[in-house]
N, C-alpha and C positions, 0 to 999 in steps of 0.2 A: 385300410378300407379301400374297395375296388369298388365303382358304381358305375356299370353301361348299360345304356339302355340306347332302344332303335326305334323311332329313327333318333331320335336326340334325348337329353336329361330335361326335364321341365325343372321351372324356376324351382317349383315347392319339393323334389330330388333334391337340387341343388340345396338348397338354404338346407332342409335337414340333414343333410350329408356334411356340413362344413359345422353344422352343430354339434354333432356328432364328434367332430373330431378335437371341440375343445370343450366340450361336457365335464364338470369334476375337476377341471382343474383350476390349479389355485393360481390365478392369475394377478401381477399387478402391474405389471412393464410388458409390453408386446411390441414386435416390430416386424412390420410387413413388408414384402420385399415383392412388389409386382413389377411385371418388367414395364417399360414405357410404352410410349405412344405409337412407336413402330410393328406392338403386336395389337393391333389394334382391334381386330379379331380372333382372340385368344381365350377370350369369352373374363379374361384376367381383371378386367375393372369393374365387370360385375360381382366376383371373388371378394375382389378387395371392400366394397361397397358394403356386401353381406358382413362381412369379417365385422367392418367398422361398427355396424349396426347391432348386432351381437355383446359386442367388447366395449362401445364407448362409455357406457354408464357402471363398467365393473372393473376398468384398470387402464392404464393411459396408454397410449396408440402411435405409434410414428412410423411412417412410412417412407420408406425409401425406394424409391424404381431403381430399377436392377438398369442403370443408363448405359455400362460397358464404358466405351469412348463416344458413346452420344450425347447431342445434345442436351440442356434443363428441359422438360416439360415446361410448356408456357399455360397461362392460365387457360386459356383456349383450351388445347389439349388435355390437359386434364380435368376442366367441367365435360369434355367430351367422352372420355377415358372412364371415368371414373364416378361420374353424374355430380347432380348436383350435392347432395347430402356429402359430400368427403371434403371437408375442408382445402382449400389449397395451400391453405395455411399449414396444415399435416406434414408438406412436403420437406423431408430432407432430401437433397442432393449430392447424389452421391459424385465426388471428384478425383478421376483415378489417378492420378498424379502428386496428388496433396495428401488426402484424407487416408491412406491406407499403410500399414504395420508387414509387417515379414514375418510369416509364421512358421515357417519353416521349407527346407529344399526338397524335390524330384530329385536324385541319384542322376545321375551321370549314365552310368551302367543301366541307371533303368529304362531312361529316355535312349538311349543306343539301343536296347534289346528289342523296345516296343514299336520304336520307327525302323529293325534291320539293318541299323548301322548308319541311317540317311542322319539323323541328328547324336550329336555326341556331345553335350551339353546340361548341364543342370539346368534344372528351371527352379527361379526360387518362387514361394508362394506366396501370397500375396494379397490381402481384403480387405477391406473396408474396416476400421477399427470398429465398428460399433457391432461387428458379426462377434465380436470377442467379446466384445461388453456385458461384463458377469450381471449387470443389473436386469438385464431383458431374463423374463421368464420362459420365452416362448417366440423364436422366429422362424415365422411365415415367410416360405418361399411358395412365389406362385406364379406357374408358367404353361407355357404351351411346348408339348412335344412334338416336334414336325421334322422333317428331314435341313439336313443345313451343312452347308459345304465346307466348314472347319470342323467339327468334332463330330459329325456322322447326323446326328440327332440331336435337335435341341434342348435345355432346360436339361431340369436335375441340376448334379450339380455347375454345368457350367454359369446356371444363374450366380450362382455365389463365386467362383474361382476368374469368371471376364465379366458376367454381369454388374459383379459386388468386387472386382478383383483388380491391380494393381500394371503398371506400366511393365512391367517383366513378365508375368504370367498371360498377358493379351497378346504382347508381343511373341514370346515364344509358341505361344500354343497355335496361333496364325500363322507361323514359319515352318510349324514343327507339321499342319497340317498342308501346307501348302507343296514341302520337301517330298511327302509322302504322296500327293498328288490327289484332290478333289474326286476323281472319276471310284478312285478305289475307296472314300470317305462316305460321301453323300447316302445317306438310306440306312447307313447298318450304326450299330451300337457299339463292337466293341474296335471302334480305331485307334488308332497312339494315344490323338487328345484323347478321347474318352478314357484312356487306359491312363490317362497321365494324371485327370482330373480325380480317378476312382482311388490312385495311392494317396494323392491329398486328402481326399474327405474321410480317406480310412486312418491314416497319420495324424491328420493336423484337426480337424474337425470334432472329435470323437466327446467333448468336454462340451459341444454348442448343442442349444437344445433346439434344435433343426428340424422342424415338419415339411415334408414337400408336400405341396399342392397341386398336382402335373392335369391338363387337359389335351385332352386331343378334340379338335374340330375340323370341322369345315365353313364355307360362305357363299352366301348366294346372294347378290345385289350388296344390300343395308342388312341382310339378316347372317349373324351364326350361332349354329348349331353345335353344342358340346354333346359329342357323343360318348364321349370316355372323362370320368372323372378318377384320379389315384391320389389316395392320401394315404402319407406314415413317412417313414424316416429310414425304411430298407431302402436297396436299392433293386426288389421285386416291384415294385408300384411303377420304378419306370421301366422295367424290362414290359411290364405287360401294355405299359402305353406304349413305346415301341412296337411292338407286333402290331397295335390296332392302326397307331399312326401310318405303317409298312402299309399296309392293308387299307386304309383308304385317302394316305397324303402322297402316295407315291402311285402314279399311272404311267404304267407300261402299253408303248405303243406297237403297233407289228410293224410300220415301216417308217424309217426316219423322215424327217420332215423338211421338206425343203426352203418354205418360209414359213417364219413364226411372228406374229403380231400380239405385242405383250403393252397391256395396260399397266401402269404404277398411278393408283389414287394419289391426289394431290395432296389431300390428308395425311398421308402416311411415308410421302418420297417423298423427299427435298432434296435430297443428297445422290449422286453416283455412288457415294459409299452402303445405299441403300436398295438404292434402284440398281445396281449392278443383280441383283436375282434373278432380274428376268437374263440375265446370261449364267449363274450359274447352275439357276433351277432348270433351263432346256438346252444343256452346251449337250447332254449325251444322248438328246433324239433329235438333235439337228444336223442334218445330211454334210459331210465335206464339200466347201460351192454353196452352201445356203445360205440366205438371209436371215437376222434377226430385226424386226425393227419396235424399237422401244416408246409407245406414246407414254412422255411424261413432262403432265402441264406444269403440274408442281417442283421438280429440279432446277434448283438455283442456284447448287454452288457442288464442287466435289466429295471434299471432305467434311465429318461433323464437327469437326475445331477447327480453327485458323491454321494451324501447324500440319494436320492434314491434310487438309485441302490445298497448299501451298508445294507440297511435294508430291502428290497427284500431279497437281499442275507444271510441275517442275518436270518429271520422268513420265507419265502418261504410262496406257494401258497398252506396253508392247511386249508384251510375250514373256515368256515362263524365263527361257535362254536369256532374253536381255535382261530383263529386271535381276535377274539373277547375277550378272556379270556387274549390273550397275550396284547393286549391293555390295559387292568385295570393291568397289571403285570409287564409294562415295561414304562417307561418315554420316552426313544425315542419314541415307537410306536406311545404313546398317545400326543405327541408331534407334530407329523408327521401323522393327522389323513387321509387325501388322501393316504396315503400310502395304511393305515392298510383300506381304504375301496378299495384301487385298490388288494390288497391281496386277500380280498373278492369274487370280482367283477372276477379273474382271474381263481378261485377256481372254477372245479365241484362237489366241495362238496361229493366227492368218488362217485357219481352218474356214470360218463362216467370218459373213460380214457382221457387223452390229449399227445400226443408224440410231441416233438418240434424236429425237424429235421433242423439242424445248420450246419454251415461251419465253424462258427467263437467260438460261443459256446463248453467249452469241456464236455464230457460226464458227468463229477461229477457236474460239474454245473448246469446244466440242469436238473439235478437228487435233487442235493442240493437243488434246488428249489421247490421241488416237484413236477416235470412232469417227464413223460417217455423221453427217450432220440433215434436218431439213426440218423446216420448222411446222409446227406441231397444228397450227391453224387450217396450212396447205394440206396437209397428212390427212388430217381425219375426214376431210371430204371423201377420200375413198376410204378409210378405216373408220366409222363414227364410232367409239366408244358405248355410246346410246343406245344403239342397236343393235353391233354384234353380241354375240353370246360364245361360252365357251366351247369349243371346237373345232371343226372344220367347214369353212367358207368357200365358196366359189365366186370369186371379184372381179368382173374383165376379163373373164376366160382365165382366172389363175387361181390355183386352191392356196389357202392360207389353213394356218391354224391359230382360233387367238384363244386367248390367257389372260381373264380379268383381272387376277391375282397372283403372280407370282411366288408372292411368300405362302401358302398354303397348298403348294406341291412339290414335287419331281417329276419332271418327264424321265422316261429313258426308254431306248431302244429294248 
């Protein structure tokens, strides 16, 4: 089922449109798989809300967010996410380290063909044991399609393979996307990951009774807008969210930019491992000599686990070349390959600057890491959040361009 409409879907779309897609059937076990609090504008916790509201009085309900290597959802977050009617109590957690089964391997030969020889390794697969669990009648995946600098396009299935997925499969697929290089990933559908994830749900998948729920949006202020809704279980629902996503998640500029002023809601960034967007979403319409400077009140620490954040802080955010050589040089790193490609992936490669402007962050940290530093109080007297708007700015005789939302684009030249 395909449903768009312009400028956006109203509620009363919505709710008959996800009715629709479980009308008739004999339901007595469901489990819903929305991603967490980092899509916070995915239109996904209202999804989930509807779902619950539908299903609670006809078969039992468990929910799991698609966390990847993020944090739990705190109860905050999810009366936020998810309103008040969704129990928190609902919540399973999903834990990639513990909780997940081996379901079978990526080819060697396949992963060499699809990356042209850059990676020559198996990837085994990897999920949360309850995606197998013959007892569920029916799981709900439900995401937002947007452009994303590991596997081209978000959701589908990478909700289930990193979202729902295991310490080998997050790591290789963040190595195996970073080898192959961000600039030629970001916007398009068929990259390696994606090609890597599409032999798994066609091999390993085929037995799970698997509905995708795919949206594409946009956001303005406190509101969004789901413009495209896809539901089924091909993988035509996300080719066509793709086009529309292409079509209005990705803006092409005509001249590169020379400074870029990028917001991260305190809501929704905590992390460098989060907040680094506003460097992957504008590293390719930002001028060689540009600025990027990142207001973010909310960033407190680097990584979403303790283990992460500790080798962030260890190796910092220096370039493609070194994290690459510090990988063949160091066991943790090479250990922890999503790390050393989120190092990568965070890096301008001394191209442009990056300033992180923090409240929680201290100066040597910040620095420690490899980005410029200055704190986020002093900043916004000439940047106010409050007032700019998405665009181009003229500040003290210098054009900027700012970006309230970095997760819900791509710039590019």
């Amino acid at each position: 089922m395909t449903y768009t409409k312009e400028p956006y879907i109203d509620d009363g779309l919505l709710k008959s449109a996800l009715y629709e897609s479980i009308k008739g059937r004999d339901l007595k076990k469901v489990l819903l798989l929305p991603p967490d609090y980092t899509r916070l504008f995915s239109g996904a916790g209202k999804i989930t809300a509807l779902y619950c509201e539908m299903l609670k009085d006809k078969c039992h309900i468990d929910i799991m967010p698609a966390l990847g290597t993020h944090e739990p959802m705190t109860r905050e977050e999810w009366n936020a996410f998810f309103g008040q009617d969704v129990p928190y109590e609902m919540m399973t957690v999903h834990r990639w380290r513990e909780d997940v089964v081996k379901i079978g391997e990526v080819p060697a030969e396949f992963v060499s063909r699809v990356s042209e020889g850059l990676v020559n390794e198996k990837i085994d697969v990897e999920v949360n044991r309850l995606i197998i669990d013959k007892s569920y009648d029916l799981i709900i995946s439900i995401g937002q399609v947007v452009p994303h600098e590991v596997v081209g396009m978000a959701n589908y299935s990478k909700n289930i393979f990193v979202g729902c997925g295991g310490k080998n499969m997050i790591n290789s697929s963040h190595m195996l996307g970073a080898f192959y290089g961000m600039e030629r990933i970001m916007g398009k559908d068929f990259s390696p990951v994606r090609r890597v994830f599409d032999y798994a749900q066609e091999h390993f998948l085929k037995d799970v009774p698997l509905l995708y729920v795919l949206t594409v949006t946009t956001n303005t202020g406190q509101r969004t807008d789901i413009h495209g809704l896809y539901i089924g279980s091909g993988r035509d629902n996300f080719e066509q969210a793709v086009a529309l996503s292409r079509e209005i998640n990705l803006i092409k500029v005509e001249k590169p930019f020379k400074k870029v002023v990028v917001y991260l809601d305190e809501r929704e960034f905590k992390t460098t491992w989060l907040g680094n967007k506003a460097v992957y979403r504008t590293r390719m319409a930002i001028e060689s000599g540009g600025e990027l400077i990142i207001l973010a009140p909310g960033v407190r620490k680097f990584g979403e686990d303790a283990q992460n954040d500790a080798l962030i802080r260890k190796y910092g955010y220096v370039g493609r070349e070194n994290v690459l050589r510090l990988v063949s040089e160091n066991e943790d790193l090479k250990e922890n390959l999503s790390v050393a490609a989120h190092l990568i992936h965070g890096s301008s490669d001394g191209r442009f600057s990056v300033t992180y402007c923090t409240r929680h962050l201290t100066k040597s940290e910040v620095e420690g890491a490899g980005f410029r530093y200055a704190p986020y109080d002093e900043i916004i007297k000439k940047y106010d959040p409050l007032t700019l708007t998405d665009g181009y700015h003229t500040i003290e005789n210098e054009e900027i361009f700012y970006i309230s939302n970095p997760a819900l684009g791509l710039w590019t030249v």
